[in-house]
C-alpha positions in Angstrom: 36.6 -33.3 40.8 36.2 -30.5 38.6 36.7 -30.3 34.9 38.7 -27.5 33.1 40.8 -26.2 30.0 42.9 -24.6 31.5 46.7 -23.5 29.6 49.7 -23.5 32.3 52.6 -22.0 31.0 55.2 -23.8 32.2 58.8 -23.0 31.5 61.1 -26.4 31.9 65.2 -26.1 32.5 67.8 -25.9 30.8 67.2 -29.7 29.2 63.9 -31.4 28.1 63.4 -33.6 31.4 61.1 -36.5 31.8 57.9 -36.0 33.5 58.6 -37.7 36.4 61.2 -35.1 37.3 59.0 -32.4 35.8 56.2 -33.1 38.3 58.5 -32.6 41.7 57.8 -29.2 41.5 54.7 -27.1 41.6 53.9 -24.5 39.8 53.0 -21.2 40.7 49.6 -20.0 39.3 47.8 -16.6 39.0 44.3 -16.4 38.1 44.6 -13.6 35.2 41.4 -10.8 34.0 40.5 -13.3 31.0 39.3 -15.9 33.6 42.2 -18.3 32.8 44.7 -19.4 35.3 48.4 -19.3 34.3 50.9 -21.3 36.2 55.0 -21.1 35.8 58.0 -22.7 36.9 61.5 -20.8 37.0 63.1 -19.6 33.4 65.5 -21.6 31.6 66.6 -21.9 28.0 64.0 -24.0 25.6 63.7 -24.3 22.1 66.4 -24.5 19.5 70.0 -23.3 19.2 70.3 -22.7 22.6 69.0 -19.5 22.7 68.1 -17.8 25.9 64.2 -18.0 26.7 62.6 -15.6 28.7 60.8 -16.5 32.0 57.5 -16.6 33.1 55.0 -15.4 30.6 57.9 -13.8 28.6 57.7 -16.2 26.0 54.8 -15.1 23.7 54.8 -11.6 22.5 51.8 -10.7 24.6 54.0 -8.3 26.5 54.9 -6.3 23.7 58.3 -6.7 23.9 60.6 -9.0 21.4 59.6 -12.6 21.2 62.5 -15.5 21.1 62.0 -17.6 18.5 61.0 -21.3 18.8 58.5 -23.0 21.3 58.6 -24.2 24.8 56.8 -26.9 26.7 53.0 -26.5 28.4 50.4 -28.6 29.6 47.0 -28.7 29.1 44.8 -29.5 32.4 42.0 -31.9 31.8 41.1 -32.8 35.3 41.7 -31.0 38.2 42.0 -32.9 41.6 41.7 -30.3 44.3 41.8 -33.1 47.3 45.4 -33.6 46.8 46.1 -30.4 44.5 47.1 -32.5 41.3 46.2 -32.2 37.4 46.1 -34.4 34.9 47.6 -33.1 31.7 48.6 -33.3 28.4 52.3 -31.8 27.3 51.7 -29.4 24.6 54.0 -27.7 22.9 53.6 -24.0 21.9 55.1 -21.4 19.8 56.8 -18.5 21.2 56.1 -15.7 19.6 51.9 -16.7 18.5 51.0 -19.1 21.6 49.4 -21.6 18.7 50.0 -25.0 20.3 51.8 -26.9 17.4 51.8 -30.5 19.1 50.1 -32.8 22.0 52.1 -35.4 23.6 49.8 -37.6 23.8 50.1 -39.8 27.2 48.6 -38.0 30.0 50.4 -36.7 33.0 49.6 -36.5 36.5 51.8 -33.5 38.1 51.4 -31.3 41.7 49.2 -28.4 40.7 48.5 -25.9 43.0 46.0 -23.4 42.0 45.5 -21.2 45.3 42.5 -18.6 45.1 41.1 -20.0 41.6 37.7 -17.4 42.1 36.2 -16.0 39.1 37.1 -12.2 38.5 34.9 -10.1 40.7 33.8 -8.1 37.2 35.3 -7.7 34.2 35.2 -3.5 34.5 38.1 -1.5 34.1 36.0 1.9 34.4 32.6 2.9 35.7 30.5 5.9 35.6 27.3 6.0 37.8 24.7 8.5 37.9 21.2 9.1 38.9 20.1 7.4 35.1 22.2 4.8 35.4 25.3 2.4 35.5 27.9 2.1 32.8 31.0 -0.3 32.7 33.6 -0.3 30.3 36.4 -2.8 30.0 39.2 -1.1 28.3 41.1 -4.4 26.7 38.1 -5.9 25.0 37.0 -2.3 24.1 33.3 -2.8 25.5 30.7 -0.9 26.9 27.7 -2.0 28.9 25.2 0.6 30.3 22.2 -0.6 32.5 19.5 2.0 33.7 17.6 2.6 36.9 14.6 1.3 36.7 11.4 3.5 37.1 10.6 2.4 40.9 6.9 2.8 41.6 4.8 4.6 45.0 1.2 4.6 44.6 -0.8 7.1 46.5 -4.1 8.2 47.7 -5.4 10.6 48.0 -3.0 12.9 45.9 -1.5 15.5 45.7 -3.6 16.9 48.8 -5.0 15.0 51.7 -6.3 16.5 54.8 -5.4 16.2 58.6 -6.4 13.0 60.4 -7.7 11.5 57.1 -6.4 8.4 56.3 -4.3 8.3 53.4 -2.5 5.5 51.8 1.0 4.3 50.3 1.4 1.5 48.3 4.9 -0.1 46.8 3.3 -0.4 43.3 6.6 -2.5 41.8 10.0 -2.4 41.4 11.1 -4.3 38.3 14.7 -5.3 36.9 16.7 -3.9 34.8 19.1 -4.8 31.9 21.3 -3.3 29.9 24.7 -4.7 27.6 27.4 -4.0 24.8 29.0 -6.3 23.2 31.6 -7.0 20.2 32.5 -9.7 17.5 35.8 -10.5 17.8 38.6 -10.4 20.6 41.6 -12.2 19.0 43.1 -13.5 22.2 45.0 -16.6 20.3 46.3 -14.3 17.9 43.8 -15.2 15.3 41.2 -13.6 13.2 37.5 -14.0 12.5 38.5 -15.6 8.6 41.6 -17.2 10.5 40.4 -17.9 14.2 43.3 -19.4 16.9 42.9 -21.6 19.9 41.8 -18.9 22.3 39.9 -16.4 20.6 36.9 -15.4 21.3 33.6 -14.1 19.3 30.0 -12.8 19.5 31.4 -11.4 23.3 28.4 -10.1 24.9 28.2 -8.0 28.6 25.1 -8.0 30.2 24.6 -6.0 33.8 21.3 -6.2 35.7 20.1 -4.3 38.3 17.8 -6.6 40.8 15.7 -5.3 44.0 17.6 -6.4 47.4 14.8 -4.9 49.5 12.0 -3.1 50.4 10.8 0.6 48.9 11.9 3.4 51.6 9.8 6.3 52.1 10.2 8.9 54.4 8.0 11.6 54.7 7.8 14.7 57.5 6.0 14.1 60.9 5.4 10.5 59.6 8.7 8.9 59.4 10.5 5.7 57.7 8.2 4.0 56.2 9.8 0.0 54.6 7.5 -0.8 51.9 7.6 -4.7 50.5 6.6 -5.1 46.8 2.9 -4.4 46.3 2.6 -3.7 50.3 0.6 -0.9 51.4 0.4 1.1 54.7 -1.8 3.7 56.2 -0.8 6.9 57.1 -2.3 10.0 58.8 -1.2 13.8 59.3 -2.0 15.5 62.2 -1.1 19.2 61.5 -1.2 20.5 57.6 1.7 21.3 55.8 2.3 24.7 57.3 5.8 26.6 57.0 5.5 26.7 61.1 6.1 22.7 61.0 8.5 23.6 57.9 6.2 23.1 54.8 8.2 25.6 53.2 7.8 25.0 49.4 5.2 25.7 47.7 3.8 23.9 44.8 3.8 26.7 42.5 7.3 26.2 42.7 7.0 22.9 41.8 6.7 21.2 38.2 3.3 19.2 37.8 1.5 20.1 40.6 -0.7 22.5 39.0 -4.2 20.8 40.4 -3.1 23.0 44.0 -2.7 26.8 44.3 0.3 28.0 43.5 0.7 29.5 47.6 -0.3 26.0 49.1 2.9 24.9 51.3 4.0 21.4 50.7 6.0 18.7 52.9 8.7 17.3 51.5 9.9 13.6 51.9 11.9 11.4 49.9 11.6 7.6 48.3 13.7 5.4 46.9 14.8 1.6 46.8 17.9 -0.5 47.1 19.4 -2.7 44.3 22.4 -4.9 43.2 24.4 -4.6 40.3 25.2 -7.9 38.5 27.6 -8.5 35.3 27.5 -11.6 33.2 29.7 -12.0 30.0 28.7 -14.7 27.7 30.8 -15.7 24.3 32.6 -18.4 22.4 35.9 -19.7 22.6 37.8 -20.9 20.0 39.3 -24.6 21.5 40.9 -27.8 20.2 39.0 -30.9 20.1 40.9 -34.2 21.1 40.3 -37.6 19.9 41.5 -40.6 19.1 43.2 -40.9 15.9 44.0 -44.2 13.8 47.9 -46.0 14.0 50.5 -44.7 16.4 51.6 -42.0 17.5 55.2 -40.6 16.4 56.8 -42.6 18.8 55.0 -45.8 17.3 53.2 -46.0 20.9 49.0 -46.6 20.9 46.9 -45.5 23.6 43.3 -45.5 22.5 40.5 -47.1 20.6 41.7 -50.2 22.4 45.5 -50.4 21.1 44.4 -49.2 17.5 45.1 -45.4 18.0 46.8 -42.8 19.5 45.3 -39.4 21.2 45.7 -36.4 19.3 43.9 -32.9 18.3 40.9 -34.1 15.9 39.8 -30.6 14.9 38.7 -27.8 16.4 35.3 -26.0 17.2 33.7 -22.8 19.4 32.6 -23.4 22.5 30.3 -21.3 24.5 31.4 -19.7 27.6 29.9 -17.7 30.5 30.8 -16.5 33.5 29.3 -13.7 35.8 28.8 -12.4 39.3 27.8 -9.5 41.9 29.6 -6.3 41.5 29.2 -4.3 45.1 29.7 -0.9 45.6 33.3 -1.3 47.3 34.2 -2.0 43.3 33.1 0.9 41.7 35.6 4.2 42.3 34.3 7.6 42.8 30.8 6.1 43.5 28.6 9.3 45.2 27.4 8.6 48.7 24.1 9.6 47.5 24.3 6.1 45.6 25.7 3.8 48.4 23.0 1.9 50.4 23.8 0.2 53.8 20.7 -2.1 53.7 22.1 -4.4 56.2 23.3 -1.4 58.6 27.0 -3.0 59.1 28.4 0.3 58.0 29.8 -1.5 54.5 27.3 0.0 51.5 26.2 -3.3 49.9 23.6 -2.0 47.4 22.5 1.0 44.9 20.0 3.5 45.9 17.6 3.4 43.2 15.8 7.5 43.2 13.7 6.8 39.8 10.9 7.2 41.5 7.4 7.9 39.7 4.3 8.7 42.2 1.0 7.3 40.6 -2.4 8.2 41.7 -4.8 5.8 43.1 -8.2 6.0 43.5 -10.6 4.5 46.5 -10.3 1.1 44.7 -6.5 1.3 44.8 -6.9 1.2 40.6 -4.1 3.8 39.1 -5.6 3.0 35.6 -9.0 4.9 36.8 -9.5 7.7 33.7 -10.4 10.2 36.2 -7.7 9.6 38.9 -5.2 8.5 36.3 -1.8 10.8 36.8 1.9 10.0 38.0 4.5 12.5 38.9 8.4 11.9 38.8 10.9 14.0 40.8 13.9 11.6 41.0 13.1 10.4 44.5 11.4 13.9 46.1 8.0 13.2 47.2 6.1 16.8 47.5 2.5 16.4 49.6 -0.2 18.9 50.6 -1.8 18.1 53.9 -5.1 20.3 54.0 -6.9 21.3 57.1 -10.0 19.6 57.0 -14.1 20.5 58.2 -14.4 22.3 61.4 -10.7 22.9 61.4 -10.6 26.7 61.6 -7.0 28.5 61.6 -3.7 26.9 62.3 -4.1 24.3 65.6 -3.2 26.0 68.9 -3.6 29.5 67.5 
């Protein structure tokens, strides 16, 4: 059994019918983009003189369209019993044109309530924009913008930025943190309400949070070497046995190349690449304006008790904000116009299920494995390009096989 406050919009026929009859026929529910679930029966006149109401939702002004005036009939879902898809309810009813309930029927209901495919929204996102920095989402209604960067990704190396043939040079997977980033905003007036006049449903202090989280090892590739998978803080040895040499296609040169100003300016480089898979996930987190229900002293209007044992009736005691969450994964299937360069396949089924993360720095180790030596101390950062110089070493005269 699962709790919930959940509205269900239902609309009743042409006469105000008793319960019983009301509960032979289930409603039809949607789960809708604010995380409620909205259920209606077919349209019918309600409210007074006989004035056509419209059907479904079509009875608040939420559409935008003209609102009939007067109130129909809802129910409020307490309990939901999923092993024989009932609810148990309270009859509310609401107003039209505002959605403010104006009065509980106090005796609870038990009525067929289907609620097929009642998953949380897969994000709340109505735009993204992803680039090498970073993630943003926007949701358009709420007018709110979360941006979350790619965090700095870390490949310690030694020795750097030369090493020689046959000499045995190391790669380490020096960390790769989190990151966070959110938006938020103080006021979404779903109820109709205000921040000095708030209505059941509003919401306040709305706050989107996305976080990128490692889903796997570092890759690093690197010429004549290969793929290297790299845990956090695991390490491997690696060796070279020819130099970089524009024969074995060491074709750039490091004077061409940013930072690298400890090696002549004609020394060829190999070039490889590094980076590290992650997954995007959203949470929103904020307050909900609700109605608190009690028991109240005497009867109720119809002189019936039903609580405090036969001293009271049940009724709306007051009303108070409520905090609310909800989150989730956001894969890359979600996110239109995401580049390939960005899609990672970490499971190799041919569906990208992660985020290639290219903020990769390069820091220098020394024999130790230290990076916070004074005299080794450096880092390099080249958005994923790893540039190395692979020296012929003593006795090595002239390019092998010449």
């Amino acid at each position: 059994m699962r709790r919930a406050i959940l509205f269900l919009s239902l609309l009743i026929l042409i006469s105000v019918q008793p319960l019983s009859v009301l509960a032979q026929s289930a409603p039809s529910c949607s789960y809708q983009p604010d995380g409620s679930i909205v259920c209606t029966t077919g349209g019918g006149n309600e409210g007074g003189g006989g004035e056509e109401g419209g059907g479904g939702n079509n009875n608040n002004n939420n559409g935008g369209g003209a609102c009939t005036p007067g109130n129909h009939l809802a129910f409020q879902v307490v309990e939901h019993y999923a092993e024989n898809s009932t609810c148990k309810v309270f009859p509310i009813r609401v107003d039209n044109c505002t959605g403010q309930v104006l009065h509980i029927i106090e005796q609870p209901a038990v009525m067929p309530c289907e609620m097929p495919n009642a998953n949380p929204p897969k994000h709340p996102c109505t735009s993204f924009s992803v680039t090498a920095g970073g993630i943003t989402c926007t949701n358009s209604g709420w007018k709110i913008t979360a941006r979350v960067t790619f965090p700095e990704i870390y490949l310690d190396v030694r020795p750097y930025p030369a090493t020689l043939v046959r000499w045995p040079t190391l790669v380490r997977n020096g960390g790769m943190p989190e990151s966070s980033g959110s938006g938020g905003v103080n006021y979404v007036p779903n109820g109709g309400g205000s921040p000095g006049n708030p209505q059941v449903g509003d919401w306040q202090d709305l706050r989107l949070i996305l976080t990128l989280r490692p889903a796997g090892s570092m890759f690093v590739t690197l010429p004549l070497i290969g793929d290297l998978m790299l845990a956090n803080g695991a390490s491997q040895t690696i060796q070279w046995e020819v130099p970089s040499h524009p024969a074995v296609g060491a074709t750039t040169l490091a004077g061409s190349v940013n930072g690298l100003d400890e090696l002549p300016g004609d020394m060829p480089l190999f070039v490889g690449n590094g980076r590290a898979p992650y997954k995007l996930f959203w949470e929103l987190r904020y307050q909900e304006y609700e109605a608190i229900e009690g028991c109240l002293p005497g009867p109720n209007g119809r002189g019936n008790y039903n609580c405090g044992g036969g001293t009271g009736h049940r009724g709306i005691t007051g009303y108070e904000w409520r905090n609310r969450s909800s989150g989730g994964e956001i894969p890359p299937s979600a996110v239109a116009n995401l580049p390939a360069g960005r899609m990672a396949d970490i499971n190799n089924d041919g569906t990208p299920d992660a985020y290639w993360d290219t903020n990769l720095t390069l820091r220098r180790m020394d024999d130790a494995g230290s990076i916070s030596n004074p005299q080794y101390h450096r880092s390099w950062n080249w958005g994923g390009i790893i540039y190395w110089a692979v020296r012929e070493g003593q006795g090595q005269i002239g390019w092998p096989g010449e």
